[in-house]
N, C-alpha and C positions, 0 to 999 in steps of 0.2 A: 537446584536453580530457583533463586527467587521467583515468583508469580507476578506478572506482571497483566492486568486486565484493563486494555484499553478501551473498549467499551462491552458496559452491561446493563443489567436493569437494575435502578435500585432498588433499595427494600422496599415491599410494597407493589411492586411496579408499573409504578406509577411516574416516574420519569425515565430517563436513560443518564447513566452514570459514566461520565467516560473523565478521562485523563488529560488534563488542559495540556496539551502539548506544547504552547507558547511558553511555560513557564518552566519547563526543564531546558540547563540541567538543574536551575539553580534550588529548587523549589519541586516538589511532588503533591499538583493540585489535583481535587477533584473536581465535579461540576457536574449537577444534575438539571437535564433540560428537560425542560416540562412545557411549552410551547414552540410552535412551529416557529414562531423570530427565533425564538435560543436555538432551535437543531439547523438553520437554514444559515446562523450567523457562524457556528461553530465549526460547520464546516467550510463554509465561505474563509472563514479567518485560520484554518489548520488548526484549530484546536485536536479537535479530530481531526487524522489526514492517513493517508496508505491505502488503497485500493479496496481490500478487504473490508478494513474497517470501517470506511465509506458506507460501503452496500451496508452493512451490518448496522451503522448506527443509522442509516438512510433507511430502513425496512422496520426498526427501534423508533425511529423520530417519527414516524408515520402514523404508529398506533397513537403516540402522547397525544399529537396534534387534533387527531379526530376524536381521542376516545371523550371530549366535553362537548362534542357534534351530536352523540348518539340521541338526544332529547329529543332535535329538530324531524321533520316528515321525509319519509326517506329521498324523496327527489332531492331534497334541501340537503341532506346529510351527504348523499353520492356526487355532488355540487363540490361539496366542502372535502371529502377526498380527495377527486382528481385534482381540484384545485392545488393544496395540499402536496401533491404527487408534482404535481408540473413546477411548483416552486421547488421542492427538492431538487427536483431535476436538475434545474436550472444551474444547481451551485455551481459545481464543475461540472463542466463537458466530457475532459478525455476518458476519466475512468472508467470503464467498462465498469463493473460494477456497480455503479450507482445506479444505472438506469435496468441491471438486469434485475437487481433486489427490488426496484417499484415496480414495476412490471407483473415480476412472481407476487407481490403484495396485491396489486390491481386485479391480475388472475383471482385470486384465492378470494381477492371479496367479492367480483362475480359469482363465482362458483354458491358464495353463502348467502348472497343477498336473497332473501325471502321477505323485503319486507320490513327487515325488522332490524333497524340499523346497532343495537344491541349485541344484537349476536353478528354481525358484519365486524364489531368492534373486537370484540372476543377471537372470533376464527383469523383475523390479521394480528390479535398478539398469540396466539401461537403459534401461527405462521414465520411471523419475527426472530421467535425462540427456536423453530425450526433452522432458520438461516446462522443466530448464533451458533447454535449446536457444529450445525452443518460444516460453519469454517472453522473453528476448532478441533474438529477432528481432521477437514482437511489439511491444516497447516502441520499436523504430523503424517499425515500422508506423504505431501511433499518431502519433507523430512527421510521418511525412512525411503523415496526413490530417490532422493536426493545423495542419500549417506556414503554408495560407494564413490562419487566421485569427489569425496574428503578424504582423503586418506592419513593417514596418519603421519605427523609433523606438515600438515600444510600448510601453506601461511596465502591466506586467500583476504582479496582484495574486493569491498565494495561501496554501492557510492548510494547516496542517499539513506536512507531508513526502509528496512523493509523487513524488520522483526516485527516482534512479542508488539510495540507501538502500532505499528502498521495494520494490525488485523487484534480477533477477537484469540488467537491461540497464542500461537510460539512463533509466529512469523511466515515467511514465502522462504527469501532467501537465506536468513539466518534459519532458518528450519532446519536445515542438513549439519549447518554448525552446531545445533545448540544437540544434535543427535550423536553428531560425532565427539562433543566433548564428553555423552553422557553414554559412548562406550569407551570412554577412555584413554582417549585418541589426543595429542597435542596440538592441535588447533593456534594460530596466533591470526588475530586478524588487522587489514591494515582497512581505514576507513577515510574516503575521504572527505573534505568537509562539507562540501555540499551547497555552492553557493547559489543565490542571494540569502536563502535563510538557514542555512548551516544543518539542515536535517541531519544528515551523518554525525560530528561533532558535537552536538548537541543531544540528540536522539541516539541513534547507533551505537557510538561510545559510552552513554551513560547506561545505557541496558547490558550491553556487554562487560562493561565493567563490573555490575550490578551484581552478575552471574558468576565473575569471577575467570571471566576468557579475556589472553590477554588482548590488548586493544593497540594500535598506534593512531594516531587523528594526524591526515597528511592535508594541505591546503590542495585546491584539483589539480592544481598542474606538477604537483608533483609523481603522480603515479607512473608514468611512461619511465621516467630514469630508475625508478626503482624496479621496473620491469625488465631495462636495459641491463642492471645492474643483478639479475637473477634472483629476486629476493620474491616475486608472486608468482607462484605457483597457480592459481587459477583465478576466474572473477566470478564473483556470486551475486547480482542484482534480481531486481523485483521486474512487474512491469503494472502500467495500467493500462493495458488494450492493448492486444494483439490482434495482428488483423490477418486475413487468410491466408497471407502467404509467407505468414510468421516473422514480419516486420513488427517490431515494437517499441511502442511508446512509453516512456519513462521518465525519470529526471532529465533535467536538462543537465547535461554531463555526460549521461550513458554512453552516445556515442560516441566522441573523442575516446573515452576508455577500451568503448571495444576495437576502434580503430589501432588504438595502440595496443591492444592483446592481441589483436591479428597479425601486427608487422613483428611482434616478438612472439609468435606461434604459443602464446598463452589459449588455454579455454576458457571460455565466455559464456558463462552459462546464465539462463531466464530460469527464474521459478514463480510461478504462477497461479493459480488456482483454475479449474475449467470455467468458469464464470468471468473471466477478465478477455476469455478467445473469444473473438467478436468475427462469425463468417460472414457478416453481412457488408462488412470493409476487407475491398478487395487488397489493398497494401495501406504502407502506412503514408502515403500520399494522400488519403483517403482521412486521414483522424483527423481531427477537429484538434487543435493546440490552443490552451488556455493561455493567457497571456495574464499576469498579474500585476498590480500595483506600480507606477515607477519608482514609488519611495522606496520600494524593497533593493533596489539597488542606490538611490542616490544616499540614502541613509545609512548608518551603521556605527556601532563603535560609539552609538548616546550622540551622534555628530552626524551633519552633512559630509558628505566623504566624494562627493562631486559636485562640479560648479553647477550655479544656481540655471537653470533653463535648457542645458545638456540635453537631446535625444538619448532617447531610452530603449533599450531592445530589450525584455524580459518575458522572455518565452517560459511556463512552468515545467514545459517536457521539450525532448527531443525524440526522433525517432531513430532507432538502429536497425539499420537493412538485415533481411535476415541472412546475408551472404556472411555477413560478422558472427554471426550466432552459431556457437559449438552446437548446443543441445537446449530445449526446454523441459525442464521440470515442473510438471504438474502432479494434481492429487490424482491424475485418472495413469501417471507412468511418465517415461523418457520419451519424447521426441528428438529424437537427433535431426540436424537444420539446415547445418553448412556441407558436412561429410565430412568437417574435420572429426572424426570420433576416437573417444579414448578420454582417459580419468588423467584427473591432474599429473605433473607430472613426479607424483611421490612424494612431496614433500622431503624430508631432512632426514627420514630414515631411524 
């Protein structure tokens, strides 16, 4: 399976190196951000985007930012941190993620501060390279608890991006995919597009492709008749924030989907990372929903594609009650959610 690393450090590292994700499928950029405008805009604008790889490049862009701070008196330098910290913050809301990687960053330069904002800068980049490490192993985690409920000939359906793109490994929910091709297993997956910015179609398809699993790219409304129609065997989505009572937020999509995997007794399954479950939000009445750009819907296709002054509803997540949800897959094992339990239903045999 091709290697696909959406963020890292470059050589040197001295910046962070990640994968402009605006510019597939057409094109495979790189782009190294070396000030805190670049890591603050790149995630603002999805260059970088996936839960994962948020915290990851957000725990990465933190070091860049301060490490031409460390001159300054350390009040001055711990100033230029938090500051730093709370603009990251700021980009997006809903992912868990984002804010649990500054946080563990903010930890760890307490813990070092003596003083000597030098070695503050050092003990948060390998703190950083702790957090990369960390979700690249956890995304084969996932993976291998993920594996038995792919079985072999399945043909499993999902929506958004939530691979190899999405974080610094192999993905959350392609995780179990990219395991079960790589024991052997016939896999087809169907993808849907992902609208206003087509993550799935764009993203999704083009990594799956990449690997050599086959692919279908469906517009969103198509997935229920092809459900109706017995062709998906199970659904495999990501999420960004889970809240205690295993309601979660995701693309905006997710839930129609699992609405329509529930009324055709499909499973629905979340994969995750322990870093995205958020105890401190009791449901998902509770998360915070970004809301993005109106152009992202009124434009498209190099054109206006709706009348000029149109109300705009562009929510970037929805939430899906956890009464829809089979099971979640995390690196720490299965959670089963709803009590529907049990593995896809076999695929093709």
């Amino acid at each position: 399976m091709p290697i696909i690393e959406a963020v890292r450090w470059a050589p040197g590292g001295g910046a962070v190196r990640i994968i402009d994700q605006t510019a597939l499928p057409d094109q495979l950029v790189e782009r190294d951000l070396t000030t805190l405008d670049e890591v603050c805009s790149a995630i603002t604008s999805l260059s970088v985007r996936g839960a994962p790889a948020i915290g990851v490049a957000a725990a990465m862009g933190l070091v860049v930012s301060v490490a031409r701070q460390a001159g300054r008196p350390p009040s001055e330098f711990r100033a230029a941190l938090d500051g730093a910290a709370e603009r990251i913050r700021a980009t997006r809301p809903t992912a868990a993620n984002l804010g649990w990687a500054l946080d563990r960053m903010l930890a760890r330069a307490r813990e070092a501060d003596g003083g000597n904002p030098s070695a503050v800068v050092e003990a948060l980049r390998a703190e950083a390279g702790m957090i990369l490490e960390e979700d690249r192993a956890m995304c084969r985690r996932i993976g291998e608890h993920g594996l038995p409920l792919v079985p072999d000939g399945s043909r499993v359906l999902t929506h958004c991006n939530a691979g190899a793109l999405a974080t610094s490994g192999i993905g959350t929910a392609l995780a179990p995919v990219y395991l079960a091709v790589e024991a052997g297993r016939r896999v087809e997956v169907f993808v849907n597009e992902t609208r206003p910015l087509l993550q799935g179609s764009r993203l999704t398809a083009w990594e799956l492709s990449r690997a050599g699993i086959p692919v279908t790219v469906l517009t969103d409304g198509m997935a229920a008749s092809l459900m109706r129609a017995g062709r998906i065997d199970l659904c495999l989505v990501g999420a960004d924030r889970i809240a205690a009572n295993h309601d979660v937020a995701n693309k905006i999509g997710t839930y129609a989907v699992a609405v329509a995997a529930g009324y055709h007794r499909i499973p629905f399954y979340v994969a995750a990372p322990a870093s995205t479950f958020d105890p401190c939000t009791g449901s998902g009445d509770a998360i915070e929903i970004e809301h993005r750009p109106a152009a992202e819907v009124t434009h498209g296709l190099g054109r206006r594609t709706a009348p000029e002054g149109v109300a705009v509803h562009n929510p970037a997540f929805d939430v899906t009650p956890h009464e829809l949800i089979t099971a979640i897959v995390s690196d720490t094992g299965l959670v089963w959610v709803s009590g529907r339990q049990g593995a896809a239903r076999g695929g093709r045999g």
